[in-house]
N, C-alpha and C positions, 0 to 999 in steps of 0.2 A: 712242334705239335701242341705243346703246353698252352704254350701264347693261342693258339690260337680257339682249342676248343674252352680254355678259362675253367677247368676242373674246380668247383667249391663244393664246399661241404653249406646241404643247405638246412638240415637238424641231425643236432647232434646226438650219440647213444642215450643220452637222458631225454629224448624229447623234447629241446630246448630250437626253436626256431630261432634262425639265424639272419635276423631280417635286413644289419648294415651288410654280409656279407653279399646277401642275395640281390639287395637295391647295386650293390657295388660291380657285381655279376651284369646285371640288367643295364648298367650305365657304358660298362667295358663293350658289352657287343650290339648296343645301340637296339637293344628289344624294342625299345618304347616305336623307333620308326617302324615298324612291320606290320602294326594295323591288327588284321585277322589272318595276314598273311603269313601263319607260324603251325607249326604242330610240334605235340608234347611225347615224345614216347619215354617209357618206362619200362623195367623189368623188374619181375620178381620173382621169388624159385629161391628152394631151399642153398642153405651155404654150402661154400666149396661146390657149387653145379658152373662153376664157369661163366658167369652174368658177366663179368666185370670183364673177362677175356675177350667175351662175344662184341660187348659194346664197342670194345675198344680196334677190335676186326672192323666190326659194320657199321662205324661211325667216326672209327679214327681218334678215338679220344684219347686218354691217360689216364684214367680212374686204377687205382690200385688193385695189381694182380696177385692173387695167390702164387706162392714160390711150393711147388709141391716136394721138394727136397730137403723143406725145413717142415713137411708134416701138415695136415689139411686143421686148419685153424681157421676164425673168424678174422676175413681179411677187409672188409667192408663195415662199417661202422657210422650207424644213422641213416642217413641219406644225403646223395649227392648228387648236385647235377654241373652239368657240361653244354658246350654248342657242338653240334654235328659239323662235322666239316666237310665242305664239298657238296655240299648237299640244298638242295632248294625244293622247297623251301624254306627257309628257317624252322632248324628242327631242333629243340631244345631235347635233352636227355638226360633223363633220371635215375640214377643205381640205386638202388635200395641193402637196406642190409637183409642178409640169407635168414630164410625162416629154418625153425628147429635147430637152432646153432646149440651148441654144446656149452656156450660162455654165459647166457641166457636161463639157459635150464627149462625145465618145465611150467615151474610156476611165475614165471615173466615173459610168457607170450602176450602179454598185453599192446606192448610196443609193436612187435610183429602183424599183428592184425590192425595199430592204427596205420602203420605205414602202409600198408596193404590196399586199405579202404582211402589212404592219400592219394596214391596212385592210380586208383582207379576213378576218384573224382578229378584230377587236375589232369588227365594222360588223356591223348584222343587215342593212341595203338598201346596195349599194355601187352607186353613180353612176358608171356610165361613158363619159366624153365624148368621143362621137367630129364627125368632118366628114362631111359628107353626102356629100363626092367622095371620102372614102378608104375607104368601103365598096365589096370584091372585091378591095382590093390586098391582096398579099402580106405588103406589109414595111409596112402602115398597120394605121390601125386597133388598134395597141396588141398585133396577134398575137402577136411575141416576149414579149414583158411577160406575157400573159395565159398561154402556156406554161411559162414560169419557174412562173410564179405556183402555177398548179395542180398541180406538180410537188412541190414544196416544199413545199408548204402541206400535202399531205396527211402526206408524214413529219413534219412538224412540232405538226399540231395533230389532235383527235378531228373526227370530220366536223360542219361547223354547216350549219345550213338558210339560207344567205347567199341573200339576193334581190339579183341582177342586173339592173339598170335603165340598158338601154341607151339614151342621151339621145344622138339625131342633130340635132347643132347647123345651119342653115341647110339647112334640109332645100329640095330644086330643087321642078322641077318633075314629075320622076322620083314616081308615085305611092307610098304609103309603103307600100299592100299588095305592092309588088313589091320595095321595099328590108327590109322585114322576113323574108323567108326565104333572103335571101342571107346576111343578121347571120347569122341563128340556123344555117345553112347550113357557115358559117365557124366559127363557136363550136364545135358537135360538133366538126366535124376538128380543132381544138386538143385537147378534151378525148379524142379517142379515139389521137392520137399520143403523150400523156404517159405516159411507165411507172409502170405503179400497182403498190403489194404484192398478194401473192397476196389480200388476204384483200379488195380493193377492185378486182380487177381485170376481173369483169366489171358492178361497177356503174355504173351508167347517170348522164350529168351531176345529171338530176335531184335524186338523192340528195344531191347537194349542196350542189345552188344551183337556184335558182328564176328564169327568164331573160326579162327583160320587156323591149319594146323602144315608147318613146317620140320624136316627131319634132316641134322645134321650129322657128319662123322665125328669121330673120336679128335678130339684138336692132338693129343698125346700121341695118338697110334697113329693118324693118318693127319699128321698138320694139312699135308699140302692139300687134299681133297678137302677139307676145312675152309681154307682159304676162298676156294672154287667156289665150293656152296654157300659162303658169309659174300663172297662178292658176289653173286647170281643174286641172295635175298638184299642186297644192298641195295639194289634199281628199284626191288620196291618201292623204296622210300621218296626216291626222286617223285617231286610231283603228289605229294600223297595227298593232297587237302583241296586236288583236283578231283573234277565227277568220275569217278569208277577208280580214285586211289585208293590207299588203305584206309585211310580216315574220309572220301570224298564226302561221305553223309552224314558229316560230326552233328553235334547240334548242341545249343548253349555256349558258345564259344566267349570267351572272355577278350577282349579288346588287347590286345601285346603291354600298353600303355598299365593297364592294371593287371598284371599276371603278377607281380609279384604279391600286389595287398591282396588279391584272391586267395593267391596260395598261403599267404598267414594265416586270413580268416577260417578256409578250410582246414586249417591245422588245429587253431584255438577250435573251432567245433568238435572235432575229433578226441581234442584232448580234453573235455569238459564234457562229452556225453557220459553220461552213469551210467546207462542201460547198455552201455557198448557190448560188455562181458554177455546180458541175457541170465541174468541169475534166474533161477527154476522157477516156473509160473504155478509151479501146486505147493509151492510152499508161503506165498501169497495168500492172504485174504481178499477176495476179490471188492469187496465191499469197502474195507478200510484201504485198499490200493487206489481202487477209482477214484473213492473221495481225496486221497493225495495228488494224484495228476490232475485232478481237475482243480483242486486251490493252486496248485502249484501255476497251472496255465494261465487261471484267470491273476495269480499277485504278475507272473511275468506279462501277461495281456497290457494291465495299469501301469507298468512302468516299463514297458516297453517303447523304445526312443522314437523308432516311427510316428507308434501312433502318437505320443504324446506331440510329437512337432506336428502331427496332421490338426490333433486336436489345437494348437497354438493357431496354425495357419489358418484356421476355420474362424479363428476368433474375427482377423483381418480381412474376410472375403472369401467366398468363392472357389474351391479348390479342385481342378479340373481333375476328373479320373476318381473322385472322392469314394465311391460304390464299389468302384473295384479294388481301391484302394484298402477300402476296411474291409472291405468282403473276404481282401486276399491275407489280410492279419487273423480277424477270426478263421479263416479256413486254415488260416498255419497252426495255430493253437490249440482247435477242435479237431485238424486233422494229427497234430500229434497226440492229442490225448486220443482217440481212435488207434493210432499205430502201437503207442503205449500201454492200450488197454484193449488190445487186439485178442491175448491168451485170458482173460478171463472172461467170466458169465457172462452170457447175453444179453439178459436182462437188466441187471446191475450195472452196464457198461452204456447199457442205453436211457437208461432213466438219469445219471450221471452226464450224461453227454447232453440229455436234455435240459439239465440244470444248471449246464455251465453255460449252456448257450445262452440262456434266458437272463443268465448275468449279465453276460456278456453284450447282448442288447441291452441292458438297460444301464451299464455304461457309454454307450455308444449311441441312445437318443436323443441328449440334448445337443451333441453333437451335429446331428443330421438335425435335428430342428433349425440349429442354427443355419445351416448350410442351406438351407429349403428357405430360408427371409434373408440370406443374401441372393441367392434366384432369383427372388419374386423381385429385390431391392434392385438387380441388374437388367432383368426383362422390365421392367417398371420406367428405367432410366434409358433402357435401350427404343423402348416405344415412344421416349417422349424424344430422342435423339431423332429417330426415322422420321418420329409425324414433323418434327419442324422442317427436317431435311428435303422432305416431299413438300411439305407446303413451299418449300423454298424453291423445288420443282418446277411450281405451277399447278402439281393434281390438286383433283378438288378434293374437298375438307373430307366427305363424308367415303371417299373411295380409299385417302389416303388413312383413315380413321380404321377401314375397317384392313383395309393390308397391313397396316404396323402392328394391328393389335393382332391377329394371322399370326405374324412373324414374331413378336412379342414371346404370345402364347404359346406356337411353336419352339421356339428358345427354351420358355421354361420348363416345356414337358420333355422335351429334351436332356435338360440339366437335372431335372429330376430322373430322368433315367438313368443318367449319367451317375446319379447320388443315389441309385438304388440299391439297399444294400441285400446281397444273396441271399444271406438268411434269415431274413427279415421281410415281413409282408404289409410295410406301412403304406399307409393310405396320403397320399397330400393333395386330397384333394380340396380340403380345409383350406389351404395357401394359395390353391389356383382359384378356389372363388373370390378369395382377396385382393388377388392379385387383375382377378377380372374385376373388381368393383372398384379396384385404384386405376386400371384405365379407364372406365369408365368416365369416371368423377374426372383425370387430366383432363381429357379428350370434351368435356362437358363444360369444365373451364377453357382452355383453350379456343372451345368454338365460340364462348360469349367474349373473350375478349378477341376473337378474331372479326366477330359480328357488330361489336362495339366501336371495333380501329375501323372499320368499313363504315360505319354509319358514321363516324365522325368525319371521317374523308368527304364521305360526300357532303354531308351537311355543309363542310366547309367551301367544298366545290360550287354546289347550290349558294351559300353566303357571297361566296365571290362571285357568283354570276348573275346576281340579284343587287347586290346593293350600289353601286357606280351608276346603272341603268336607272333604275328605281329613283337613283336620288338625283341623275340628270331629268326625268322624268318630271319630277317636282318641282326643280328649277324652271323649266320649262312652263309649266301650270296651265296648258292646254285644255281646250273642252273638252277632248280626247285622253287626258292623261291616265283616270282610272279604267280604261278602257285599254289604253297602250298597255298600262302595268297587270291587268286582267291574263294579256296574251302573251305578254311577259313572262309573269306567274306561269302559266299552262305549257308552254313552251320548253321551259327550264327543268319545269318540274318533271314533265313528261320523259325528255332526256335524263333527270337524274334518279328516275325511276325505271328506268329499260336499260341504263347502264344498271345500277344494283342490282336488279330484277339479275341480271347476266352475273353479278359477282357473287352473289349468293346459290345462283341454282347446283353448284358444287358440296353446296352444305344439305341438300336435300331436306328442309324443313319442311315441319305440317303447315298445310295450307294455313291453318288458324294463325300459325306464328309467322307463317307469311306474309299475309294479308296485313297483319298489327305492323309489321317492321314499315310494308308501304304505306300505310296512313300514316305511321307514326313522321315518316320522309315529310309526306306531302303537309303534316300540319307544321315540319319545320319550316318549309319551302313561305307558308304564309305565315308563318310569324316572323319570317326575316322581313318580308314585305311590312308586318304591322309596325313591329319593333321601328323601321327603319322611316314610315311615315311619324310614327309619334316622334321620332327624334326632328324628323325635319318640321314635327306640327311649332315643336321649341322653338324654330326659326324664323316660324310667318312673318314676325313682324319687320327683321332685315331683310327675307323675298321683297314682302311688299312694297318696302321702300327701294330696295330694286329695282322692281319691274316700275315700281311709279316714275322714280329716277331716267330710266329707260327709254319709256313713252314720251315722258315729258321734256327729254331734251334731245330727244334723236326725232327727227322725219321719217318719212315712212321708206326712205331709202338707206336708214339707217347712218344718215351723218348728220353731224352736230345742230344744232339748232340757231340762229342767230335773230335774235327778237329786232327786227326790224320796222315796229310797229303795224304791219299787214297781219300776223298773227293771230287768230282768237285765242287768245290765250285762257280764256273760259271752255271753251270746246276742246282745246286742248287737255288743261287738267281734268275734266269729265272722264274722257278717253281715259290717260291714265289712272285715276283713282277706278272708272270700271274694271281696267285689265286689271290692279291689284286685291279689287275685293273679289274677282275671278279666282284669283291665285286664294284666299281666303276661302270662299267656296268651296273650293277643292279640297283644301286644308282640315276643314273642319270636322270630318267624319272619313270613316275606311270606307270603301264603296269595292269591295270585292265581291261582292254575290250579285250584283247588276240588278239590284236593287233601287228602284226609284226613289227619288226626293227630293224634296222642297225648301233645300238649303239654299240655293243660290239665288232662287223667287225670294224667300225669307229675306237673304240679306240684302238685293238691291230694292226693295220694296223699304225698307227700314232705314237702312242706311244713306243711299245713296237718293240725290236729290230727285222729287217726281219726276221734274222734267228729264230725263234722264230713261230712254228706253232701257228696260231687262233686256238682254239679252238671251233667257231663257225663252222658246219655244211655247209652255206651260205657262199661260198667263194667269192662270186660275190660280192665285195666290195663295186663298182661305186665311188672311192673317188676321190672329183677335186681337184683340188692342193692345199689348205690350207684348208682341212675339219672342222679343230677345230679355226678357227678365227671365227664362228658365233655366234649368242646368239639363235640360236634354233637347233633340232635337225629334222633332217628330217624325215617326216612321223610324228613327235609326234606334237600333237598338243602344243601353250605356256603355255596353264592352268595343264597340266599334267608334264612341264617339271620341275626337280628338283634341276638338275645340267647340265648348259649350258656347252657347252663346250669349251667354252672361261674358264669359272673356271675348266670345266674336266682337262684342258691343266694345269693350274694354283695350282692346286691339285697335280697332278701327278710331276710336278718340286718343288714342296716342299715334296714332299712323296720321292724321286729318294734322294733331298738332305739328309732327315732327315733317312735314311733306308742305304746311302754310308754308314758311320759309322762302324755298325755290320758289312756290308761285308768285312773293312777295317780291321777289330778286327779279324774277321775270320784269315784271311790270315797272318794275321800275328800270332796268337796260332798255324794254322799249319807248318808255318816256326819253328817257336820255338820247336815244338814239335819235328821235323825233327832235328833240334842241338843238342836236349836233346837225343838222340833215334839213332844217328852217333857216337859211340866211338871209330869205328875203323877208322886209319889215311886213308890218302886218297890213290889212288892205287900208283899213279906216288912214294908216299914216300914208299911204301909197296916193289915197285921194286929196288927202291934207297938204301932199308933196306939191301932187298938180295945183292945188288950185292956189297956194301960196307960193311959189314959183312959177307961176306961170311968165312972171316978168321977164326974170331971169331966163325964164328959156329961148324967149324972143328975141331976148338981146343976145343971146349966143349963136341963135340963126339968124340974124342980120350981120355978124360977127364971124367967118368962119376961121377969121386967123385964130381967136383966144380958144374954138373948139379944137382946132389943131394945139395948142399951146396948151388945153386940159390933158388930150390924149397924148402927148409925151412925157407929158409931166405922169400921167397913170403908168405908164409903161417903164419911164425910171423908178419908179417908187415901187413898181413889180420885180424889179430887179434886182432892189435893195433888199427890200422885203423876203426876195429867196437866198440873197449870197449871205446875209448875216442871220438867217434862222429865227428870226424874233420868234414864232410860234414853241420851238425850242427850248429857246433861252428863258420863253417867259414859262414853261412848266414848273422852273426850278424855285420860282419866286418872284418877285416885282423888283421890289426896292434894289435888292442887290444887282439885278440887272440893267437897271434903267441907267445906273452909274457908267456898269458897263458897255450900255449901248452907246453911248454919247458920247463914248473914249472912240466907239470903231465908226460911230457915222463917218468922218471926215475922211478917216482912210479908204472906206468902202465907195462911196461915190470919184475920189480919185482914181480908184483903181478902175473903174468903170469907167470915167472920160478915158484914161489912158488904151484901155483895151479899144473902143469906140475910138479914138484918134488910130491906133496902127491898124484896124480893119480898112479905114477911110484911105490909108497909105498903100497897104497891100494891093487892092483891088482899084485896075486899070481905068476904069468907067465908074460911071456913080451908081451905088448900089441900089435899085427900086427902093421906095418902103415897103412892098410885099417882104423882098430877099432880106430886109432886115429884120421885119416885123419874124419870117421864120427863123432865121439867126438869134433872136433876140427867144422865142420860145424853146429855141435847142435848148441854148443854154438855160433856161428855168428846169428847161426836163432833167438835164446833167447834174443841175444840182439839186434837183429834188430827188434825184437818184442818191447821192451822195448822202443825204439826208435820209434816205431811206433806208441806207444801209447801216444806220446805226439803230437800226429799230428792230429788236431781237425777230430770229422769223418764226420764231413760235405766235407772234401777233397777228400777222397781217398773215393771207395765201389768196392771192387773185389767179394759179392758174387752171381752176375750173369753175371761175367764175362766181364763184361760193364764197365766202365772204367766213374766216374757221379765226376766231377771236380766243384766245389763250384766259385761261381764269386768271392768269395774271394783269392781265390791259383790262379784261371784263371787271374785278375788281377795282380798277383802277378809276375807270369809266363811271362803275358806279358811288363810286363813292365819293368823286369829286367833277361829276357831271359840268358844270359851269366851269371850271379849266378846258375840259374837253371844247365845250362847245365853244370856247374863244376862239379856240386851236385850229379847230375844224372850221371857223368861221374866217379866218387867217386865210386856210389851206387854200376854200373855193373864192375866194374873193378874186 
């Protein structure tokens, strides 16, 4: 049984807690696993009453028994405790040593009444042993002890639901219904002679302890019925810390895990109270008393560990519970100077109470100041968290604006409840209006740079939907163009105006700063247009040569041009130099308000030759005598003008120089082409042929063999003239060629009897001169094929009949025209 209930002594007759013993106790029967699942009982009763007998009946322990054969002596010594065995659930058991022992004396009851008041702070069932014959006496029965007790105990601890089980040991013959309401009879009047604080002063013992009275036989005279009635009250216990057990309605319960450092602490308390004893309250000054508990409370208040780690923790932030927290230190402090200064004056006691309090706040303000600007610092950061979170949502600006800050402000008036402190009546409302004019101003910033990041979006939206179009627009240079770019403009804008108009109506602004946001759009929307003409005005002068380039060498079916001397090449360039001072025209001023003018009459009146229709509608010119010596244009205003016409003028004589050139090139490939393309002599020598050959021709029609005997001889010499390339060979040079022709004559006309000898073989019958005459042309085509194929085909293209000349041949052409025309006069011969 030793093993099992772990019998320790847990302070010793000096007072001396026994804390390795008790952690050692607590490890042996595995307390810490139990939870709440445990109860404490205790006994106490004068010595030599049999406690330690009883326990050990109705718990099965070992705690040391009195031997009544060696004399009633003190057999319990401190206090001890044990594990109940058998029993669930976990019942821890505490012997106490005997009050009024003999070994003690009179004047060292001190101990007696700490252990007393120990046990009835850590016990949920406290056993009280009396004698059957000291029930009705005054000075038995434990009455001073239990008056102490109840005095003390309430200053000292929160109220628990302690169960009083009063065990009459030897009970007579006196029946027990008659000894139970003299107990309970006696109990009240202790408990209604103790001074309670105000705030416990008319409640009822109940409230505090639960009072049960149990009557045992003589264990000495009648063991065996002893046994009976310790096992009958043994079932009690089973079960006790269930609803309707002995302890079902505990309350305060300490966690198993910390039962042992509770029960130290309870002890150091006990053994450090001064007022325990109650020395006489009219021997007291009441005036110089107050004033010692209340400096005593307030040096213990300052240097008190809680508060001083609340006051640390405060420095770092935020301290949830903070109000109740300090509320419940001064009320400990102010509540024991009140229980302290309970027996003296009234008045003295309450102006003292008021004086330490008002210390007591004004240590504890700057604290709570602090505490109130990290609120405001947390709601502050909490509204700028929500509002980014909601705008990240999708809500709009001005709904999500005002629920964060709701929530926010709800937060802090919250935390400032939170940090309210009981006895104190401060105001913070100083921090919530701070606190509202720092969301404000976030929420004030945040919209303009929400309103900003929106404006530049689109800006940039509009930029991109504007400048590609705009500046194909220009390239184009249409009579329609600032008209295209007009509806352009209205178009874009319109859209990048009813989109915003939609992104902003979440931000609920005044009309006034509405309306500014949408001009402010639509004056972007036209200065991408302006910006983006001025930039293209920088270019007129490569347009123009563009577009002149353009006209001037493309057909109106848009392919290349080939100067074949039918060309006007004068009406030609007109055309193009109109379409490019068109492009000028245009160029020269912004024409966004559909605004008339007199630019384009100006410049083809000026510029461009009389003959030369305007193309403007408006013939009515009005031009004074030097129109283009100004720097403005009339009717335009100077902010919209692009190109004065001092530079129009200045444009155009660099456009006329840099644009002569091609016309100069022109003219001269269709000269050339005209040389190339004349192989017959001229007429005057045509007439000069007849009438100086006339002879000669007479005698060739009187003659018709030598005209047959010219036309073979033409016909081989065409033959020659294609198999050895002479038009070829002579591009490359004269001299060096003519060497090499007179090396191949001989071989080439062999090689042609010989082909003409095996055709003559081949073929059965004699070949017509038709069938030779086209044999003889095959072959010319074969090899001017062959010849042909060495002529890059970027040169020549005959299959749409178009005639597409490479700048490489065209150069070539022009710049050594009499090769050509040798060449080509070779080719048609």
């Amino acid at each position: 049984m030793a093993e099992d209930c772990c019998a320790t002594q847990l302070i010793d007759g000096n007072g001396e807690f026994n804390a390795a013993e008790l952690q050692k106790f607590v490890n042996t029967v595995k307390l810490h696993q139990c939870g709440l699942s445990y109860a404490v009982v205790a006994i106490v009763g004068p010595q030599s009453s049999g406690k330690s007998t009883l326990l050990n009946h109705l718990f099965r322990t070992n705690f040391r028994e009195m031997n009544a054969l060696n004399g009633r002596s003190q057999t319990t010594k401190g206090i001890w405790i044990a594990k109940a065995v058998g029993i669930e659930p976990f019942t821890i058991v505490i012997d106490l040593e005997g009050t009024d022992s003999r070994e003690r004396g009179e004047d060292d009851a001190t101990f007696e009444k700490q252990s007393a008041l120990f046990a009835l702070a850590v016990a949920d069932i406290v056993l009280i042993n009396i004698w059957c014959h000291d029930i009705g006496r005054e000075q038995a029965a434990n009455k001073p002890l239990l008056k102490t007790v109840f005095q003390v105990m309430m200053r000292l601890f929160s109220p628990r639901k302690t169960k009083l089980l009063f065990v009459i040991r030897d009970k007579t013959k006196t029946p027990f219904k008659f000894l139970e309401p003299i107990l309970r009879e006696d109990i009240q009047k202790i408990w209604e002679t103790v001074p309670k604080p105000q705030a416990y002063k008319d409640t009822p013992l109940s409230e505090f302890f639960h009072v049960e009275v149990v009557a045992l036989s003589s264990y000495e005279e009648n063991e065996k019925q002893f046994k009976v009635e310790v096992l009958q009250l043994r079932q009690k216990f089973f079960h006790s810390i269930s609803p309707g057990g002995l302890a079902g309605d505990r309350r305060g319960v300490v966690p198993a895990s910390g039962f042992s450092f509770s029960a130290e602490q309870i002890w150091k308390i006990i053994k450090e109270n001064k007022d325990l004893d109650l020395p006489a309250h009219k021997v007291m000054v009441a005036t110089v008393r107050c004033e010692e508990i209340a400096n005593e409370k307030f040096s213990r208040l300052a240097t008190d560990k809680e508060w001083m780690a609340l006051e640390q923790a405060v420095q770092s932030g935020a301290v949830p519970g903070f109000g109740k927290r300090i509320s419940s230190i001064l009320e400990k402090y102010l509540s024991e100077y009140d229980m302290e200064s309970v027996y003296f004056e009234e008045g003295v006691r309450n102006a003292k109470h008021k004086h330490l309090e008002s210390k007591a706040l004004q240590l504890v303000h700057p604290v709570y100041i602090s505490m109130l600007g990290h609120l405001r610092s947390r709601a502050l950061e909490s509204f700028k968290t929500r509002l980014e979170q909601s705008l990240d949502g999708g809500e709009g600006f001005a709904a999500s604006v005002r629920s964060c800050s709701q929530s926010s402000m709800l937060e802090f008036d919250r935390g400032c409840s939170d940090a309210a402190i009981q006895q104190a009546g401060w105001d913070a409302s100083k921090v919530r209006e701070k606190l509202r004019r720092d969301i404000e101003a976030h929420a004030s910033l945040v919209r303009s740079e929400k309103l900003s990041e929106l404006m530049a979006n689109y800006k940039k939206q509009i930029s991109a939907a504007l400048t590609e179009p705009v500046e194909s627009l220009f390239e184009s240079g249409g009579k329609d163009t600032w008209a295209s770019i007009r509806r352009l403009l209205k178009r874009e804008s319109d859209v990048a105006v009813s989109a915003f108009s939609s992104a902003i109506a979440g931000f609920e602004l005044d009309q006034a700063i509405f309306e500014e946001m949408i001009r402010s759009l639509k004056e972007y929307s036209r200065s991408v247009v302006e910006r983006k003409a001025r930039e293209e005005a920088g270019k007129v002068l490569v347009r123009m040569k563009d577009r002149f380039f353009t006209v001037f060498n493309h057909d109106k079916d848009s392919l290349p041009r080939v100067w074949t001397g039918k060309e006007d090449i004068r009406a030609i360039t007109n055309e193009a130099r109109s379409e490019s001072l068109k492009l000028l025209s245009t160029m020269a001023a912004i024409r966004l308000d559909q605004k008339a003018d007199k630019i384009e009459n100006v410049l083809f009146s000026t510029l461009m030759d009389r003959t030369v229709a305007i193309p403007s509608q408006n013939t009515g010119i009005g031009v004074s005598g030097a129109p283009l010596v100004s720097r403005t244009w009339e009717e335009v205003p100077p902010e919209y003008t692009l190109i004065t016409p001092v530079q129009c003028k200045s444009i155009w004589r660099q456009f006329i120089v840099e644009t002569e050139y091609a016309v100069t090139q022109a003219i001269s490939a269709q000269e050339a082409y005209k040389r190339r393309n004349s192989w017959l002599p001229p007429l005057w020598a045509i007439v000069a042929m007849l009438i100086l050959g006339l002879n000669e021709l007479m005698f060739l029609l009187r003659n018709p063999f030598y005209l047959l005997v010219l036309f073979i001889t033409y016909l081989l010499g065409k033959a020659i003239w294609v198999q050895m390339d002479i038009p070829g060979e002579f591009r490359n040079g004269t001299l060096s060629k003519l060497s090499s022709l007179s090396t191949r004559f001989l071989p080439a006309v062999i090689n042609l009897v010989r082909r003409l000898a095996s055709e003559s073989e081949e073929s059965s019958a004699p070949m017509p001169p038709q069938r030779l005459a086209s044999q003889s042309y095959r072959n010319q085509i074969q090899k001017s094929e062959s010849v042909a194929s060495s002529i890059p085909d970027s040169s020549v293209s005959t299959e749409t009949g178009v005639e597409h000349i490479s700048p490489q041949l065209k150069h070539r052409r022009v710049t050594n025209p009499e090769q050509e025309e040798t060449s080509c006069s070779g080719t048609h011969d």
